[in-house]
C-alpha positions in Angstrom: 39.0 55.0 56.5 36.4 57.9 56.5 36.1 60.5 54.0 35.9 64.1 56.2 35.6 66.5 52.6 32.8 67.4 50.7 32.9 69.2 47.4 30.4 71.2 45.5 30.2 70.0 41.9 29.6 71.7 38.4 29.4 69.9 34.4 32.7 71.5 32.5 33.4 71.0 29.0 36.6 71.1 27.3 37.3 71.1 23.6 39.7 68.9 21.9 39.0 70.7 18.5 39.3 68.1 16.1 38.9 65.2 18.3 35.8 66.5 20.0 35.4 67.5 23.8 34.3 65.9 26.3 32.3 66.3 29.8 34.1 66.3 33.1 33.5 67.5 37.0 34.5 70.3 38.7 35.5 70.2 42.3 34.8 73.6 44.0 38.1 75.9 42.8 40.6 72.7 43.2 40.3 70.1 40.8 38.5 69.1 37.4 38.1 65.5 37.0 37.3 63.6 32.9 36.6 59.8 33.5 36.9 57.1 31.9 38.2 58.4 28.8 39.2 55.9 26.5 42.8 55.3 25.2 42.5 52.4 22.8 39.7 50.2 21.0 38.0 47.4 23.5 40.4 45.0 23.6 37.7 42.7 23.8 36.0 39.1 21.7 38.3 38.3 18.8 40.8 41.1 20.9 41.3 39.4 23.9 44.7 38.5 24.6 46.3 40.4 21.4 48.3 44.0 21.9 46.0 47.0 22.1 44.9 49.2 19.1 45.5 52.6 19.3 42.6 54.7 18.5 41.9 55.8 15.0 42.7 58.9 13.3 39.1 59.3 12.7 38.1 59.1 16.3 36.2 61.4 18.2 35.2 62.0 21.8 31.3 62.6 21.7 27.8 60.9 22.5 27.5 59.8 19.1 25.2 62.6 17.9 28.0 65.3 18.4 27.3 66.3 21.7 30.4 66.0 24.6 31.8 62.6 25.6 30.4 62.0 28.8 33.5 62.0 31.2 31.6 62.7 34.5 31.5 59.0 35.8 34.1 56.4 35.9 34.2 53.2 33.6 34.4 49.7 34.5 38.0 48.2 35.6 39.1 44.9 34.2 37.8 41.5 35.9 39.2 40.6 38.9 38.9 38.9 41.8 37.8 40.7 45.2 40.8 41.8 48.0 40.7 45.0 49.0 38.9 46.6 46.3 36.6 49.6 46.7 36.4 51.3 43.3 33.4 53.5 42.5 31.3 52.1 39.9 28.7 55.1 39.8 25.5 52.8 38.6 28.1 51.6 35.5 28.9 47.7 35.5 31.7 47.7 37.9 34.1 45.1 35.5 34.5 44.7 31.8 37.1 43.9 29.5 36.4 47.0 28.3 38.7 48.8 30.5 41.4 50.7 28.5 40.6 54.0 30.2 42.1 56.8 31.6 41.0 58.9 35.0 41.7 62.3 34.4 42.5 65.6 37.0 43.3 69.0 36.3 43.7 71.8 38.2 41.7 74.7 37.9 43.1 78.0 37.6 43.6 79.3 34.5 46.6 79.6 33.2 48.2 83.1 31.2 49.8 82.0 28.0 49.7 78.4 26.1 53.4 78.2 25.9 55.3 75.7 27.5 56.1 77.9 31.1 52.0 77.9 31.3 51.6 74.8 31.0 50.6 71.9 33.7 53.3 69.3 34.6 51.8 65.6 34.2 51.9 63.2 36.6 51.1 59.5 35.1 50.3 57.0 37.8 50.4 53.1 37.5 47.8 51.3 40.0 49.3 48.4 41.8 47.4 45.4 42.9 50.1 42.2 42.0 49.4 42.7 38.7 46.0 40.4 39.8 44.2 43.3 41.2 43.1 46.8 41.5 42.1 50.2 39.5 43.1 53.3 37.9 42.3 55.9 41.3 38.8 55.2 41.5 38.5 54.9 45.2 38.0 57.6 47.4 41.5 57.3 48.8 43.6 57.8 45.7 41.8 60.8 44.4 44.2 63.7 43.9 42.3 66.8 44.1 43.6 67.7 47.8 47.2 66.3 46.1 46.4 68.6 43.3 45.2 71.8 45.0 45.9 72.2 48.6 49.0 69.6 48.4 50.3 72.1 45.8 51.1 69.4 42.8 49.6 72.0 40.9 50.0 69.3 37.9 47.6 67.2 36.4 47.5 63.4 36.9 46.8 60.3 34.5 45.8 56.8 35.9 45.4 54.5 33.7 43.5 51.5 33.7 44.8 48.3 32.2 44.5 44.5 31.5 45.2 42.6 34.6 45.6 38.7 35.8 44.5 36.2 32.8 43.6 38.7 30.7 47.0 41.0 31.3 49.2 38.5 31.7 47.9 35.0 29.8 51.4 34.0 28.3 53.0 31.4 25.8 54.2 30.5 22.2 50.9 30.4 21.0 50.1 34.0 21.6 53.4 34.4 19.0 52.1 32.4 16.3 48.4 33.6 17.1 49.7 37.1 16.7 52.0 37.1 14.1 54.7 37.3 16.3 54.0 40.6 17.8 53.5 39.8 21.1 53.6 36.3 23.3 52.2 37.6 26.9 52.6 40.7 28.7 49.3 42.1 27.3 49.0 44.4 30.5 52.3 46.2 30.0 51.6 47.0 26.1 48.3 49.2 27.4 50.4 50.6 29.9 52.6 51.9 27.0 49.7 52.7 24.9 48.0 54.8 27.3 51.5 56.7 27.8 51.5 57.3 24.6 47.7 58.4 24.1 49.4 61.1 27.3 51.9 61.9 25.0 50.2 63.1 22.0 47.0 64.8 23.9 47.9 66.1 27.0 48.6 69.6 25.6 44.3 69.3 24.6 44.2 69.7 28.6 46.9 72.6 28.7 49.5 69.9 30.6 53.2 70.0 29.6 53.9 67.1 26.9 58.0 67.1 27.8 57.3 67.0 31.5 56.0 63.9 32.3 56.6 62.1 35.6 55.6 58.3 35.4 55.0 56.9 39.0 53.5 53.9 40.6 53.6 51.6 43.6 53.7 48.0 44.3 53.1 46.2 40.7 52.6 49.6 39.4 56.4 50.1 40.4 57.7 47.1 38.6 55.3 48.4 35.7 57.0 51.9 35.7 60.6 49.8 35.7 59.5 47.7 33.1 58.7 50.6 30.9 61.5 52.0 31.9 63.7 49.3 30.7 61.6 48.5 27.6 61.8 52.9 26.7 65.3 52.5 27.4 66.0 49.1 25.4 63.5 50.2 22.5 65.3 52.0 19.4 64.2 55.7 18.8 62.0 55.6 15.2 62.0 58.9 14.9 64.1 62.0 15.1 61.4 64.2 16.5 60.3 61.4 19.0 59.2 62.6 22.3 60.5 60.5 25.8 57.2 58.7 27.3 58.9 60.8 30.8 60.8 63.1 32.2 61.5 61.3 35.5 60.1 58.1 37.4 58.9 57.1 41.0 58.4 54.0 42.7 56.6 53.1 45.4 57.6 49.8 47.2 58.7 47.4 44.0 61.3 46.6 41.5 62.2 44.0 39.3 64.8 41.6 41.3 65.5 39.2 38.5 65.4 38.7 35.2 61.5 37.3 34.9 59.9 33.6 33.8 60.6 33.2 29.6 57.7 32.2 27.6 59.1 28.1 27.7 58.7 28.9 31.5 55.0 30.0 31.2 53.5 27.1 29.1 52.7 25.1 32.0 50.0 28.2 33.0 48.7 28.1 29.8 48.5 24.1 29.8 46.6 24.3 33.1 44.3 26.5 32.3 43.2 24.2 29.0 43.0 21.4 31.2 40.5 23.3 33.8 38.3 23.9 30.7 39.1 20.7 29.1 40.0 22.2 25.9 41.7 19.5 24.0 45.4 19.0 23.8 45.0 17.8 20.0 43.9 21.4 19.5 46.8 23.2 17.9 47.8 26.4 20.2 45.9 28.8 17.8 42.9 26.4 18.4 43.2 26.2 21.9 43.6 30.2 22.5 40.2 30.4 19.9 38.1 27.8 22.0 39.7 29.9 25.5 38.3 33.4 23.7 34.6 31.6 23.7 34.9 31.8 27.4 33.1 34.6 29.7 35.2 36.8 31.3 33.4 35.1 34.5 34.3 31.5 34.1 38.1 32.7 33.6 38.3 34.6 36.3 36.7 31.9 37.9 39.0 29.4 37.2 41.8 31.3 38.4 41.4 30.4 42.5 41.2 26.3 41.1 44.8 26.9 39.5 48.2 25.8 41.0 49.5 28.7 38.7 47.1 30.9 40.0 49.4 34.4 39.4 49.6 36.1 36.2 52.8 38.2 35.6 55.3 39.4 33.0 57.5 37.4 31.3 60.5 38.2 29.5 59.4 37.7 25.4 62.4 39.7 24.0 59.3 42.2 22.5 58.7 44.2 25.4 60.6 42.6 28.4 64.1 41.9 26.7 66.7 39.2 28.3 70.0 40.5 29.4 68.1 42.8 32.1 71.1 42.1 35.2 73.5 42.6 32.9 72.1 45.5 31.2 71.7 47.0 34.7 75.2 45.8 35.9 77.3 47.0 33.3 76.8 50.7 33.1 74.5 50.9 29.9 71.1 51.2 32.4 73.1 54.4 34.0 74.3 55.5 30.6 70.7 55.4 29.2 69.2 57.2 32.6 72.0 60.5 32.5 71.7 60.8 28.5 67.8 61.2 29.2 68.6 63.9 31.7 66.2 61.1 33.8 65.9 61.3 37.8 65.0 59.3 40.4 62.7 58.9 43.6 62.4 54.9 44.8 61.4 53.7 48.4 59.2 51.8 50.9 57.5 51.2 54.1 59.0 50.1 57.2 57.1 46.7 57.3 56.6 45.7 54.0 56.6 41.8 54.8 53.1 41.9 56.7 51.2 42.4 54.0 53.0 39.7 51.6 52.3 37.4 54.4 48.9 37.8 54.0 48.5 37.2 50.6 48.9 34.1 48.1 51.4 33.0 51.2 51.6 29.3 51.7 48.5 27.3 52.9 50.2 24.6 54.1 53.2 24.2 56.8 55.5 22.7 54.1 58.1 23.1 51.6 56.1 22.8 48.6 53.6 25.0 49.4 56.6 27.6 50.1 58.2 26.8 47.0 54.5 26.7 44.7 53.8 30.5 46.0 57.4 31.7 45.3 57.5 30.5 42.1 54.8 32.3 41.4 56.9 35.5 41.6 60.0 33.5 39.9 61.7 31.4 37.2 62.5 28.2 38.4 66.5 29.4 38.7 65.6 32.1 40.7 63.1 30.4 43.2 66.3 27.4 43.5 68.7 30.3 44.7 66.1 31.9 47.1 65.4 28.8 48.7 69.2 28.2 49.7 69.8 31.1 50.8 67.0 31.7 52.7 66.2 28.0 53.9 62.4 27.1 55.6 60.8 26.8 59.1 61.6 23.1 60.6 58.6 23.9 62.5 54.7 23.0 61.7 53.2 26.4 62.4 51.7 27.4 59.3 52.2 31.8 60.7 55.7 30.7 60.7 55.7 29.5 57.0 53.7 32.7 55.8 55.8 35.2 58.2 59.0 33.5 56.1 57.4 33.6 52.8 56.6 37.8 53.5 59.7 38.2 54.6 61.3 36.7 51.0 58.7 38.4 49.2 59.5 41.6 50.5 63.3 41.5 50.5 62.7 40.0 47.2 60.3 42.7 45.6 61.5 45.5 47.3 64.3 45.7 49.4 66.9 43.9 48.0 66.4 45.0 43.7 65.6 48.8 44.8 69.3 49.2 46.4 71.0 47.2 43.8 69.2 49.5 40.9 70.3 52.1 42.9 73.6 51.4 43.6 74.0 50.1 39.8 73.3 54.3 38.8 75.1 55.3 42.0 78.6 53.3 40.9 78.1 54.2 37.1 78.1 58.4 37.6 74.4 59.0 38.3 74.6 62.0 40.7 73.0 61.6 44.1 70.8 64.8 43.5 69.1 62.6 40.4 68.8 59.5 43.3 65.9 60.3 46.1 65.5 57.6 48.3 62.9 57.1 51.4 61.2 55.2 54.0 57.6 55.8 55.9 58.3 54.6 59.1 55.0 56.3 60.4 51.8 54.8 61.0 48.9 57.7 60.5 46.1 57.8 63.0 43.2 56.7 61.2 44.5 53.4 59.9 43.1 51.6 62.8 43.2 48.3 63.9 39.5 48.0 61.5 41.4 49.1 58.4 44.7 46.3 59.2 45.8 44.9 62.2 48.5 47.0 64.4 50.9 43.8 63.9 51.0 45.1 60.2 53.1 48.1 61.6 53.4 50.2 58.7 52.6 47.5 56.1 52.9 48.0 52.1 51.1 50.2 50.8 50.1 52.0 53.9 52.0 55.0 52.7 49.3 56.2 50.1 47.4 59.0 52.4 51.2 60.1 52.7 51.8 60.1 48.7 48.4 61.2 47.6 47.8 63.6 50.3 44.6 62.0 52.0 43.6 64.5 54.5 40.2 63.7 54.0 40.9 60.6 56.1 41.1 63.2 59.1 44.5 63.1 60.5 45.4 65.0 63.8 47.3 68.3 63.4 50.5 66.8 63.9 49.9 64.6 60.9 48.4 67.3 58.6 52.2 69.1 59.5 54.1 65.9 59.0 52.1 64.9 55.3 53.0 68.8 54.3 56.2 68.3 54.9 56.2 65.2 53.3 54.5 66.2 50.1 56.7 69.3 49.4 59.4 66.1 48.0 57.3 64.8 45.4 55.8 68.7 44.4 59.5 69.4 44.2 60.3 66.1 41.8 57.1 66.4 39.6 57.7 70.4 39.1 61.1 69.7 38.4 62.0 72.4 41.3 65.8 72.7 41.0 66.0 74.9 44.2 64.6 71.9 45.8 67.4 70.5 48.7 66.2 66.8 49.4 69.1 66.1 51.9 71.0 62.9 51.2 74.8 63.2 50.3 74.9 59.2 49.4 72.7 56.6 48.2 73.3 54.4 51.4 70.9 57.4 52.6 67.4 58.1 53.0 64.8 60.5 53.9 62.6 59.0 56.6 59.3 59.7 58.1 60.7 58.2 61.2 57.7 56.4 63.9 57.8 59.2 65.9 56.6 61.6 63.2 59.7 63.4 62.3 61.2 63.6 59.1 65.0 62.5 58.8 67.6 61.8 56.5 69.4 58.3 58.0 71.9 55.7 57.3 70.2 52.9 55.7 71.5 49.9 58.6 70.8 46.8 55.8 72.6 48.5 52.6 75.7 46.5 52.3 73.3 43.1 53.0 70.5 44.0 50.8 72.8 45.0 48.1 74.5 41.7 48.4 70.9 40.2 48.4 69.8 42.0 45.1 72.6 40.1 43.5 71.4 36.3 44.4 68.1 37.3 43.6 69.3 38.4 40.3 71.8 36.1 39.5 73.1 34.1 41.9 
């Protein structure tokens, strides 16, 4: 997809008193941009797999001879393996372990006063990518100054870059007794909350609204902003004077369906991946994680194509994901938690989310064991047992066949099925419908043509980010420019907290839909009752 819009550019500085200032870019009169600013200390050599360490009190943003940090180019994202990706490197090295940034945008004007009515709204966005791929908004379609300015956010927005794949989501005992027991996997999700934090406590620095923070994301950046929300929820309050991490939450395209793999269930990754580098079983863990840490970052990402277990995600290690998540959800304390927080909701998907799954880490062979070997990549053991009954397998040995059934699982599974069963656990525990915004994009915009994905795809996850982030410099037709307007005016309305705002559902077995023929409507959702009833085998059987 092209990129029709041009900006002129100017250097601005912005001073963080104490902390220093640092050097951003200006875009014409809509947006300033600060890059690759840094939210914790490389977690990088002796670092590698261990939580991430806040910044010091001591720190300051500057060159190191007290000029401006330069914030005018992004940073490196963490080491991945090639999809989809198109991230903007600028002449830096495009991947490093050294990734714990954040992308910064503001808007522009000026604002009267620096009390809290003058202040920016914050909009935090989680990138998805499987939790094996992607990058904090560093490619030209996921840069928010149209979203910003002529979409009318009129807030500033966060992505944050964090650990991904092996080096997010490398999991097992020995990361307990390595650590001291702080944390056993689930490396990704602690710089998620680090860098929401970091938002927390310095946001004001770029006039934005500390106690109006939005946290949003889509795919695995969705499951991310649940997990936090579970973990926020679930985590005791330390402090009295504590701020919430958010204001309100959004997610595109994924929730957590089940309770995920515990550690005992993630040793066999961690066993595999010694054996690829023939590190010694003799070794005692601590050993073992020492010899992995000698390793470039390029022989483990490497390796990661030659594994069986070749997808990295979170596991529940009752430190940041805690067990008892169904029931949690089930029983009315999840809803409890959300109304006392004064929390609300916008959750939803794409038409055809399935085409996209089939693509990807589907099965490579026409059989059950490759079926089962990519599921349980997603799944405990319990979990992929009960999907597999339920949903059976092809008796046939076309290999489309077996990757059209494993999209169709995954999607159910990811999406589908766990968004309407969180919903309807708020919906039948009090949570008013205005505080529920569900919706669908059922429309497929001009310029994805049959270059950028196939038209079998339909509208295929994902494909609803020009709608989300406004991408009219992708050069849609006037009727499209009307129809993302429209569109955009929900999430201005959820991230400004716009209580005049009328999104149009009267139930949560409704949603608002940009419908294939470029309308937008609010519509019975035909698979509720079934997808609710889904969410609950996927959970629990």
């Amino acid at each position: 997809m092209g990129n029709t819009i041009s900006y002129g550019t100017t250097d601005c500085i912005l001073d963080l008193g104490s902390k220093g200032s640092i050097k951003g870019v200006q875009y014409d009169n809509k947006a300033r941009r600060y890059a690759g600013v840094p939210y914790a200390l490389p977690p990088t050599g002796p670092h590698r797999w261990r939580k991430p360490r806040p910044l010091p009190p001591s720190f300051k943003y500057d060159d190191g001879q007290g000029k401006p940090f330069n914030a005018t180019k992004f940073g490196p994202v963490c080491p991945q393996q090639a999809f989809h990706l198109n991230v903007e490197s600028e002449g830096t090295e495009a991947f490093s372990e050294d990734c714990l940034f954040v992308n910064i945008w503001t808007p522009v004007e000026e604002k009267n006063s620096r009390d809290a009515e003058g202040k920016w709204p914050v909009y935090i966005w989680l990138h998805g990518g499987w939790f094996q791929i992607g990058d904090p908004s560093q490619e030209v379609g996921m840069d928010p100054t149209e979203l910003i300015s002529t979409g009318k956010l009129n807030a500033i927005v966060v992505a944050a870059g964090y650990r991904l794949n092996v080096f997010g989501f490398l999991a097992g005992k020995v990361f307990l007794e390595d650590s001291g027991g702080k944390a056993a996997g689930n490396f990704g999700l602690w710089d998620q909350r680090l860098a929401m934090e970091w938002v927390r406590d310095n946001i004001e620095a770029f006039n934005g609204d500390s106690t109006n923070i939005t946290l949003a994301g889509r795919s695995a950046g969705a499951y991310s902003v649940h997990a936090q929300v579970l973990h926020e929820f679930r985590t005791p309050v330390t402090s009295s004077v504590q701020k919430q991490l958010f204001r309100r939450f959004f997610m595109c395209s994924n929730t957590i369906p089940a309770q995920p793999k515990t550690i005992a269930e993630s040793e066999s990754q961690f066993e595999e991946m010694c054996e690829y580098f023939k590190i010694s079983s003799s070794l005692s863990g601590v050993e073992q994680v020492a010899e992995l840490r000698k390793l470039s970052f390029k022989d483990l990402l490497h390796s990661i194509s030659k594994l069986k277990n070749h997808t990295f995600r979170p596991i529940t290690d009752n430190l940041f994901f805690h067990s008892g998540m169904v029931e949690y959800q089930n029983n009315g304390n999840f809803a409890a938690d959300f109304k006392k927080r004064n929390m609300k909701l916008l959750i939803g998907e794409v038409l055809n989310e399935e085409t996209l799954y089939a693509t990807y880490n589907s099965p490579q062979e026409a059989t059950l064991e490759s079926l089962k070997r990519q599921i349980s990549n997603y799944y405990a053991p319990a979990t992929t047992e009960r999907i597999l009954k339920h949903y059976g397998w092809p008796e046939s040995n076309d290999l489309l066949e077996w990757k059209a059934h494993f999209g169709k699982i995954i999607a159910d599974g990811q999406v589908r099925a766990p968004s309407r069963a969180l919903v309807n656990d708020l919906g039948k525990h009090g949570v008013s419908i205005e505080d529920i915004w569900r919706y669908r994009v059922a429309y497929r915009l001009s310029f994805i043509t049959e270059q950028v994905a196939p038209a079998s795809f339909g509208v295929s996850h994902a494909m609803d980010k020009p709608f989300w982030n406004f991408s009219i410099m992708h050069g849609p037709t006037s009727a499209e420019r009307k129809l993302m307007e429209d569109w955009i005016s929900m999430l201005v309305a959820f991230v400004n907290g716009d209580s005049t705002y009328q999104f149009g559902t009267s139930s949560v077995e409704e949603m608002k839909v940009a419908t294939p023929d470029g309308t937008i409507e609010v519509q019975e959702d035909s698979r509720w009752t079934q997808l609710v009833e889904l969410g609950e085998i996927f959970a629990s059987g």
